[in-house]
N, C-alpha and C positions, 0 to 999 in steps of 0.2 A: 684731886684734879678731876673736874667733869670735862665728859668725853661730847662732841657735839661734832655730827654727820652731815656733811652740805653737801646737796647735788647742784650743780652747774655751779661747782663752786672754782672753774677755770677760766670762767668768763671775768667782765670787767665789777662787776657788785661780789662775786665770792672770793676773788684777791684778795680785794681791798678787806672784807668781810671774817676773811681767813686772819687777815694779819692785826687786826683788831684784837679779834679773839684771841688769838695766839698772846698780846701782850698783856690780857688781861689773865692770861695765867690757864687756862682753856687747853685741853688735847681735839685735834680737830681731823677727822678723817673727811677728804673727800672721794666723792662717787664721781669716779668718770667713767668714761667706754675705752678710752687709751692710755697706759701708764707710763707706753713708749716715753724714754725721757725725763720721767716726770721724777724729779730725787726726793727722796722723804729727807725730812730735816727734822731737829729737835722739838716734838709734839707734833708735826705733822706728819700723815704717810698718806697714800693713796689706795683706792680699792677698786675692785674692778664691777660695774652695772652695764646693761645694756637691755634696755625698754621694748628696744624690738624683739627682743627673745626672752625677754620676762625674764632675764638672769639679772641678783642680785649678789652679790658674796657676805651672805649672813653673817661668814664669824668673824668678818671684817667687822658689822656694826650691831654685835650683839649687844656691845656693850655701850651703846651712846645711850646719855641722857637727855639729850635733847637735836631734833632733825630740823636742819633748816634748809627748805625745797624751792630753789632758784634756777630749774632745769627748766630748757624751753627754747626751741628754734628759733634763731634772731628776726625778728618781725622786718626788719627793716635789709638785710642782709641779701636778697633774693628776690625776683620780679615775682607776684602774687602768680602763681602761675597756678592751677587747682591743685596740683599737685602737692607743689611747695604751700599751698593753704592749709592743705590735708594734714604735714608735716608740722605747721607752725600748732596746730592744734592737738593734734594727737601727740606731741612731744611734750605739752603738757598734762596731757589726761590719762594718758597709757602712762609714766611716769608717776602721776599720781594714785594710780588703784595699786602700780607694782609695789609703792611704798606703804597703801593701806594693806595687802595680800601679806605682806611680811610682818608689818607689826601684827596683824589677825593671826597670823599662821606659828608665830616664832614667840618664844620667851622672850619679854624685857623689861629694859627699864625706863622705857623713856617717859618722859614727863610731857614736854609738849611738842607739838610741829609747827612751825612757825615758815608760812608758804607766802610768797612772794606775789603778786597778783600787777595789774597794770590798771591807770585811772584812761585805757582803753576801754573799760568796762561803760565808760561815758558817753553817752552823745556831743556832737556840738551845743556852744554855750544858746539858751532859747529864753530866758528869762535876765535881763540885765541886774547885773546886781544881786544876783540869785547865784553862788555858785554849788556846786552838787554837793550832795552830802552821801557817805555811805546810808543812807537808806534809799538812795535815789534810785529806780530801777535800770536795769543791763541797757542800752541803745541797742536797735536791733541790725547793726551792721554788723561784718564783720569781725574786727578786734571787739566789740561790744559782744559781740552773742559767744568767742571763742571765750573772754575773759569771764562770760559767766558760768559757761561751761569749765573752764579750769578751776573757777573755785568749787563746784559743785563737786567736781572729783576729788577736790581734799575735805571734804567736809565729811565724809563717814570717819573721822577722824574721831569726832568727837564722840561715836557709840564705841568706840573702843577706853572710853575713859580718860582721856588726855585733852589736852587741854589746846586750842587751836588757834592761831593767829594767822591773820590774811593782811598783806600790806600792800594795798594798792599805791603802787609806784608811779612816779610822776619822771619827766624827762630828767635824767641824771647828769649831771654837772661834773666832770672828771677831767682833770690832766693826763689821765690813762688810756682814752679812746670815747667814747657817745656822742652826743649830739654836740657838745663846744667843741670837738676836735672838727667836727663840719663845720662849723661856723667860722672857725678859725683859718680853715682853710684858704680861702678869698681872698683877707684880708694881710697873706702875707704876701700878696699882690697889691697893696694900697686899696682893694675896693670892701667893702663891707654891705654884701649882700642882702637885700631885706628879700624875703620871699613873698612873694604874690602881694597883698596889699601893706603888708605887715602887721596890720591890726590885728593877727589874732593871736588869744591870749594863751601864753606858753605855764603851765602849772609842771614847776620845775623844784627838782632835792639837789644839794651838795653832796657827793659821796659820803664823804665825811658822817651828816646826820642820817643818811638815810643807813650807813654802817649802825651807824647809834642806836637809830629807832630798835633793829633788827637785837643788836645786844640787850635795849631794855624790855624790848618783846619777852626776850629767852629769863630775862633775871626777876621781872615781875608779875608774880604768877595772877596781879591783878588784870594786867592786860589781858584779854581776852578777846573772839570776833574779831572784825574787818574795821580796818582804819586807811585812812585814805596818806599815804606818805609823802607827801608836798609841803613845801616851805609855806610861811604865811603868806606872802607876798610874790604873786605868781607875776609877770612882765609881760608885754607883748613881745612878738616877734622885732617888731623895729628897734622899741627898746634893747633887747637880747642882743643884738648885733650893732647896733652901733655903741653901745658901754664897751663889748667885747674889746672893737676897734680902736675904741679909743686908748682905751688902755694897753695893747700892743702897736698902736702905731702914732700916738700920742692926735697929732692931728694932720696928719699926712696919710689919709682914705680919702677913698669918697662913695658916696652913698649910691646903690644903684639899685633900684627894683626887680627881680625876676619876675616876671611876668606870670600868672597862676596857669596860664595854658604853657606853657613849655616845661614849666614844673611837672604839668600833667602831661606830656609827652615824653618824661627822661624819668618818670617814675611809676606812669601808670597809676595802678590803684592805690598804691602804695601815697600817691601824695593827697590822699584824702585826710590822711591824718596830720600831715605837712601843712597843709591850711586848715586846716582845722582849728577853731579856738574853744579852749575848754578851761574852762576857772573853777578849780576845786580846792575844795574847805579843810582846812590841816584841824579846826575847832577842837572835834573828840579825840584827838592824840593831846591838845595840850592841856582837854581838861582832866587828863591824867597826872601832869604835871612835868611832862614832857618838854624841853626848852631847847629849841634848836637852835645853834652857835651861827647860825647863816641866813638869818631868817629875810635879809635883804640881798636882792639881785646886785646890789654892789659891792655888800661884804662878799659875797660868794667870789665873783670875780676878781675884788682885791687880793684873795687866796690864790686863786687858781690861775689868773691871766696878768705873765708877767710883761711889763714893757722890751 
C-alpha cells in the first residue's frame, strides 16, 4: 500500500480526491491546520501543518510516496482586499517552499509532487480560435502573475530528484460546492442568470476527471511538467446556464442578463475573472492518452444536475 500526502486536501478537489484514492486501494494522510473533529477512518488519518509558522509534523509524512499540493486561499471566497491578496498568494508560495524545505531537509521516499495550479495563469481570450496552450506566457494581472508565481515555488522540486506535475485547473464542475452550485442558485427561483454579456468562454473540468487526471499524474511516471486540466469542449457563459436550467427546471425559467457593471459592483475585482472569457487546450493531456468521461458540457451536467 502507497502512502500519498495531500495539502488542502479538506477543500472541495481533496475530498473528492481523497475518496478516489482511498478506493483504489491508496493510504492517504492529509495536512491540515485543524484536526478539531476531523475522525481518521480506515487508510485515512490527519496531520497537523501550519505555513505560517513553517510547522510541518514529519513523522506524520515521512513515509508517503507520493505529495499531492492543493493548499491555497479561496480566490473567490473574500473581497480582493491587499491584504486578503497577499493571503491568496502567499498561502500558496510559503506552502510551497515549506514542502520543498522538508523533502531537502528530511529523509524519503517520495517519488513525485504533483501541484495543482489554476488556467488563471491566462489572460483573456485575444486571438480567436487560438485557445492557450501550456507554453503560452503568465498574463500579467493578478491571478496570472500569482499563478506564475505559485508554480515557480514548486518547481525546485525537480533539483531534489522527483518528478513534478503542475495541473492547471479549469472551473470545476461539482454537486459538492464551485462554480455550478452558483449557478444553480437562481434558477431554483425560475430565472437562469447569464452574467454580463454571456459570451464569454468558460474552460471548465467535471470533478470526477479532474480526480482522474490527478490519479493518472501520480500512477504514470510518464506524465511529467504542466498540463492545462480542462475538458475538450469549454461553453460560454450563456450556454453554462441556460443547459443548467434547463435540466433542473425543465422549461419553467426564464433568462435574464446581469448587467457586467453591477457584477462589478457586488464583486469588485474579483469579477474580472467573472467576465472574463478564456478557452484553453486540454491537447497535451490527451496526447498522453488521457480520455476524459465528460468531455461534453452536457454529458457533465447530465451527471451532475438533476431535474
Amino acid at each position: 500500500m502507497q502512502t500519498i500526502v495531500i495539502t488542502g486536501g479538506t477543500g472541495l478537489v481533496g475530498k473528492a480526491l481523497s475518496n478516489m484514492l482511498l478506493q483504489k486501494g491508496y493510504r492517504i494522510i492529509v495536512l491540515t491546520r485543524d484536526i478539531t473533529g476531523k475522525q481518521p477512518k480506515e487508510n485515512l488519518s490527519y496531520a497537523l501543518w501550519d505555513v505560517k509558522k513553517a510547522y510541518i509534523d514529519v513523522t506524520a509524512v515521512k513515509d508517503a510516496d507520493y505529495i499531492v499540493h492543493l493548499a491555497g486561499a479561496g480566490v473567490v471566497d473574500k473581497k480582493w482586499t491587499d491584504t486578503y491578496k497577499r493571503e491568496i498568494r502567499e498561502s500558496r508560495t510559503k506552502s510551497s517552499r515549506l514542502l520543498i524545505y522538508w523533502l531537502k531537509n528530511n529523509n524519503n521516499k517520495v517519488k513525485a509532487v504533483i501541484s495543482t495550479s489554476a488556467i488563471g495563469y491566462y489572460g483573456p481570450d485575444n486571438n480567436p480560435g487560438m485557445p492557450f496552450t501550456e507554453t503560452d506566457k503568465a498574463d500579467d494581472s493578478f491571478l496570472g502573475e500569482t499563478c506564475r508565481l505559485w508554480e515557480e515555488s514548486i518547481d525546485p522540486v525537480t533539483k531534489l530528484d522527483k518528478r513534478l506535475v503542475k495541473l492547471r485547473t479549469g472551473i470545476v464542475l461539482s454537486n459538492d460546492g464551485g462554480a455550478l452550485a452558483e449557478f444553480k442558485k437562481p434558477v431554483r427561483f425560475g430565472i437562469a442568470a447569464i452574467l454580463g454579456s454571456g459570451k464569454q468562454m468558460i474552460s471548465w473540468i467535471h470533478i470526477n476527471d479532474l480526480c482522474r487526471l490527478f490519479t493518472t499524474a501520480i500512477e504514470n511516471d510518464a506524465i511529467n511538467g504542466t498540463y492545462n486540466a480542462v475538458a475538450p469542449q469549454p461553453v460560454t457563459n450563456k450556454n453554462l446556464t441556460l443547459a443548467s436550467a434547463k435540466r433542473m427546471n425543465g422549461k419553467f425559467y426564464i433568462p435574464f442578463y446581469v448587467p457586467a457593471f453591477i457584477i462589478k459592483l457586488l464583486l469588485g475585482q474579483r469579477s474580472i475573472e467573472v467576465l472574463k472569457s478564456t478557452t484553453v487546450s486540454c491537447k497535451k493531456i490527451i496526447d498522453t492518452g488521457f480520455q476524459f468521461d465528460y468531455d461534453s458540457i452536457d454529458n457533465a451536467l447530465d451527471d451532475l444536475v438533476k431535474k
